[in-house]
C-alpha positions in Angstrom: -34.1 -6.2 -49.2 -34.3 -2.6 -49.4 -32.5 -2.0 -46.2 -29.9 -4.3 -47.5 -29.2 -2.5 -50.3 -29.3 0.7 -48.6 -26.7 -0.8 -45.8 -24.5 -1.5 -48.6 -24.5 1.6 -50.7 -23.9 3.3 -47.9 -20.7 1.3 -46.8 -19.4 1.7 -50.4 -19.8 5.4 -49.7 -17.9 5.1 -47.0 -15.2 3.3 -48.7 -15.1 5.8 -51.8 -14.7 8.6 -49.7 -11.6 7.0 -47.3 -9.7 6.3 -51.0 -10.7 10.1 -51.8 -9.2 11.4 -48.5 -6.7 8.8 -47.4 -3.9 11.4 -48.3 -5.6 14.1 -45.6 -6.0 11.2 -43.4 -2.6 9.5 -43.5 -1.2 13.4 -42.6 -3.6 13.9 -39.4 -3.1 10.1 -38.5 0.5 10.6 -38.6 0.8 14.2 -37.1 -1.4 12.8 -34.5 1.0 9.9 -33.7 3.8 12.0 -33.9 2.4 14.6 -31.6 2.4 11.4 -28.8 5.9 10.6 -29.8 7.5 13.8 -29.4 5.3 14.9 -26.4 6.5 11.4 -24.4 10.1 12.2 -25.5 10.4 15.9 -24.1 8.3 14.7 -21.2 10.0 14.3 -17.8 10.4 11.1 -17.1 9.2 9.2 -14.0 10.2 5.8 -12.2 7.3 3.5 -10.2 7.6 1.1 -7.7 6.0 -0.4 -5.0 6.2 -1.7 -1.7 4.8 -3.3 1.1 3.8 -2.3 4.3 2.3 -3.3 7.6 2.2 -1.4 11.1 1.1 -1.4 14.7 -0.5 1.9 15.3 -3.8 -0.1 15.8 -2.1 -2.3 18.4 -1.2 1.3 20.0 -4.5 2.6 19.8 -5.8 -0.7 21.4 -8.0 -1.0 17.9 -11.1 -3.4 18.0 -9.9 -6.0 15.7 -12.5 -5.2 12.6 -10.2 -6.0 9.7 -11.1 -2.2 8.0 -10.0 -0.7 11.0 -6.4 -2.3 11.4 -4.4 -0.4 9.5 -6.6 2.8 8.4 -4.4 5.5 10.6 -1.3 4.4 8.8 -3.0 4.1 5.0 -4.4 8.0 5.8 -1.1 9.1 7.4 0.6 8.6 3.6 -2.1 9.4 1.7 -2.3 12.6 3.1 1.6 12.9 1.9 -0.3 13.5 -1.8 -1.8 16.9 -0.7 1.5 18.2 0.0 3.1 16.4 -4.2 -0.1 18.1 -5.7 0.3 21.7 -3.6 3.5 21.2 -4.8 4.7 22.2 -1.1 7.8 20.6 -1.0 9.4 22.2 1.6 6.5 20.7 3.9 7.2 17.3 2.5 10.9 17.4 2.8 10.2 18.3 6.6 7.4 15.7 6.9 10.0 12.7 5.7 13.0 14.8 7.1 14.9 14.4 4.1 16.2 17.3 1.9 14.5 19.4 -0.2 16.2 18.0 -3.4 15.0 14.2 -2.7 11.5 15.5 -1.8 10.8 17.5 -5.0 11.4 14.4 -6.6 8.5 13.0 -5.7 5.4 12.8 -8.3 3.1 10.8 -6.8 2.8 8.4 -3.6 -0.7 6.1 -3.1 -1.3 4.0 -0.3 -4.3 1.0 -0.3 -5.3 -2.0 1.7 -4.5 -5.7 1.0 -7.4 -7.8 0.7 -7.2 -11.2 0.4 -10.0 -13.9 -1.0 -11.2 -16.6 1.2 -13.4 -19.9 0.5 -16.5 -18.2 -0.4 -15.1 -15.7 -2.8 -15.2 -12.7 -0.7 -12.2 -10.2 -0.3 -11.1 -9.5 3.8 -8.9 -6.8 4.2 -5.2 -8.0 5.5 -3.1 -6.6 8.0 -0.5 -5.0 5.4 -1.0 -2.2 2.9 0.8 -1.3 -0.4 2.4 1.8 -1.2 2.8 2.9 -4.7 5.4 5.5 -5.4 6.2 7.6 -8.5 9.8 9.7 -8.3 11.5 11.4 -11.1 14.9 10.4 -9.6 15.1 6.5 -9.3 18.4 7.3 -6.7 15.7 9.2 -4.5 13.7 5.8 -3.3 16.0 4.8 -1.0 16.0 8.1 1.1 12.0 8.2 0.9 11.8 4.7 1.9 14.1 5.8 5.3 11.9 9.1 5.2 8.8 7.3 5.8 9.8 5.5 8.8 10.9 9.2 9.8 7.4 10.5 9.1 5.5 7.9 10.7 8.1 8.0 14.5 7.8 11.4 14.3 4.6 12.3 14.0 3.2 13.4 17.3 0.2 11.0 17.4 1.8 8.4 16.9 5.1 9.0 18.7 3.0 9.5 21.9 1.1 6.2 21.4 4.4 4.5 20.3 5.5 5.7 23.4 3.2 4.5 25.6 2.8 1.3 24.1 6.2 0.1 25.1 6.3 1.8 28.6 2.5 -0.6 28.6 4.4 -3.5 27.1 7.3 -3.6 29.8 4.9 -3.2 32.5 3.1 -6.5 31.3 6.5 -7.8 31.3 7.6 -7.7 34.6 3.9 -8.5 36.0 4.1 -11.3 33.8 7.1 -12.6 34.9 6.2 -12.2 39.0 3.0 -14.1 38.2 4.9 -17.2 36.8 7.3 -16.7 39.8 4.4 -16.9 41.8 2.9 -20.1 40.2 6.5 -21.5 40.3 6.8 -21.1 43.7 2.8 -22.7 44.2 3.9 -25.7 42.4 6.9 -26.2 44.4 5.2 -25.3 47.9 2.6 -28.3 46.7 5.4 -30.7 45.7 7.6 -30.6 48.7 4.3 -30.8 51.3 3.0 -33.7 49.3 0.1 -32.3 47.8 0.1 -34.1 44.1 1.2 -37.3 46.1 -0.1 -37.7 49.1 -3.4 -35.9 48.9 -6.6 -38.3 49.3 -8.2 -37.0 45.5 -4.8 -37.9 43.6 -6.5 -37.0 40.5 -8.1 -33.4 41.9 -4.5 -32.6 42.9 -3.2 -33.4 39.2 -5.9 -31.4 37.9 -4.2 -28.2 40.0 -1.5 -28.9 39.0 -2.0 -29.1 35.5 -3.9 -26.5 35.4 -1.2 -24.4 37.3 1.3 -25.4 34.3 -0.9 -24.5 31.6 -1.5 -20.9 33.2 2.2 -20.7 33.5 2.7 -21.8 29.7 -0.1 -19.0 29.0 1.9 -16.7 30.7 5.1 -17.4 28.9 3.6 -17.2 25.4 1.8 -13.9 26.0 5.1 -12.8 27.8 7.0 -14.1 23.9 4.1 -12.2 22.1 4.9 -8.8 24.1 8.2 -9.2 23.9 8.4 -9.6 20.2 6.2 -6.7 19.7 8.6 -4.5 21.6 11.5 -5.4 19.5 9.1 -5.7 16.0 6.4 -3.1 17.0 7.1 -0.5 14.7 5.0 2.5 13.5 6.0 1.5 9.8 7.3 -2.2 9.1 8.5 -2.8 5.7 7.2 -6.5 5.0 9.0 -6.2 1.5 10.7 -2.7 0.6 10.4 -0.7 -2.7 11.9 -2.7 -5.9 14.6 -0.8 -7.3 13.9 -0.3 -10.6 16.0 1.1 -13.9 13.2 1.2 -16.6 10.8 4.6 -16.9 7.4 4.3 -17.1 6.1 5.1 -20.9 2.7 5.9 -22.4 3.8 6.3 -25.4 1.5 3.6 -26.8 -1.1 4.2 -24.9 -0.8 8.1 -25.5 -0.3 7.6 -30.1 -3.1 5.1 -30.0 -5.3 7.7 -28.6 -4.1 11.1 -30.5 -3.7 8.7 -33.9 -7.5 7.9 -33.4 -8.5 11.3 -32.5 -6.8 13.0 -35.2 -8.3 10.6 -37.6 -11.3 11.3 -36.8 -10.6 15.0 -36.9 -9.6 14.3 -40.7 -12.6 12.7 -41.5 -14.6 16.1 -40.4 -12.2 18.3 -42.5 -12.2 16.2 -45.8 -16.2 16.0 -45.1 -16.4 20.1 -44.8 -14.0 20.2 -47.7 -16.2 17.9 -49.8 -19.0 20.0 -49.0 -17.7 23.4 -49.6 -17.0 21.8 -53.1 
């Protein structure tokens, strides 16, 4: 009962001394609030967008096929574009994305993360594709860093040399590919016109051949497809959806007066406490 009573004296305190000081506390509130307001409106403003990604640097670098793995060297190849934004070395990045010094120092910020995607027992496995986040001050700019990336990745000299090598690979597959299923071809048709799948004594062993022969030559063709595709696809940086154009800049003005109007309110409830006291 005592505590009760001392609970609610003490709240009534409280009140009384709000209603003494709520003129000192409406003015830090406000000047607080304020403070937010004009510090978003002089601020330079920034756009964000996103976009994303997928690439076949681990198909170059003959990556095991551990999910994590896939597209690490790409994630850390635009990540490390940051260290350049926050060194503010944007002569570096305007080389790095070959693009002029002008669109480069208006990047702010650029992020790159995995896509992870949840399967029937609730756990997240990383996806082939990645998402880049991108901050510029210039929303005309995102166009020239989206073409500057590509430039960045082709020209780096890790991954041009792979990139390289990986289609010189591919075409020599190719034409192997396609002398083996001229060789089968050719099997099949030695067999056919000698009789083999007719004549032969085991009707059904000679079938068997030459199923088999036609599935190895359908094997053949799809890997061939598969190659073939990657040569004309097979990029260092694929853009599976590019970066949204976007009109509106980003605004923590809410965010930014919620914080300042609690902080100076609380600031005004330690000066009309010391000013209470000193009386």
């Amino acid at each position: 009962m005592t505590e009760e009573l001392n609970t609610n004296a003490l709240f009534s305190d409280l009140i009384r001394f709000l209603r003494r000081n709520k003129r000192i506390l409406i003015i830090f509130t406000l000047f607080g609030v304020l403070s937010a307001v004009i510090f978003q409106t002089f601020k330079k403003q920034y756009y964000t967008t996103k976009a994303i990604c997928t690439s076949y640097i681990s198909e170059y670098e003959r990556t095991p096929s551990y999910r994590e793995l896939k597209q690490r060297t790409a994630v850390d190849l635009i990540n490390h574009l940051q260290i350049n934004i926050e060194n503010k070395e944007y002569l570096q990045l305007a080389e790095a994305l070959d693009v002029n010094i002008d669109i480069a120092n208006n990047v702010k910020y650029i992020h790159c993360e995995l896509l992870y995607q949840k399967n029937m027992k609730e756990e997240y496995l990383t996806t082939n594709k990645f998402e880049i986040e991108l901050e510029v001050y210039d929303n005309s700019s995102i166009l020239d860093i989206q073409k500057g990336l590509q430039n960045y990745f082709i020209n780096n000299e890790y991954v041009k040399r792979h990139y390289e090598l990986f289609k010189e690979s591919n075409q020599i597959m190719i034409e192997e590919i396609n002398k083996e299923i001229e060789r089968l071809i050719t099997v099949r048709s030695i067999g056919a016109k000698n009789g083999v799948d007719i004549s032969s004594i085991n009707i059904g062993v000679s079938n068997n051949i030459a199923s088999q022969i036609g599935n190895q030559i359908i094997a053949l063709s799809e890997l061939k497809e598969e190659l073939r595709v990657q040569a004309k696809l097979g990029y260092p940086l694929v853009y599976v959806q590019k970066f949204a154009k976007v009109n509106k800049t980003e605004s923590d003005i809410s965010i930014l007066s919620l914080i300042l109007g609690i902080i100076s309110f609380v600031i005004g409830i330690i000066f009309s406490f010391i000013q209470e006291v000193d009386k």
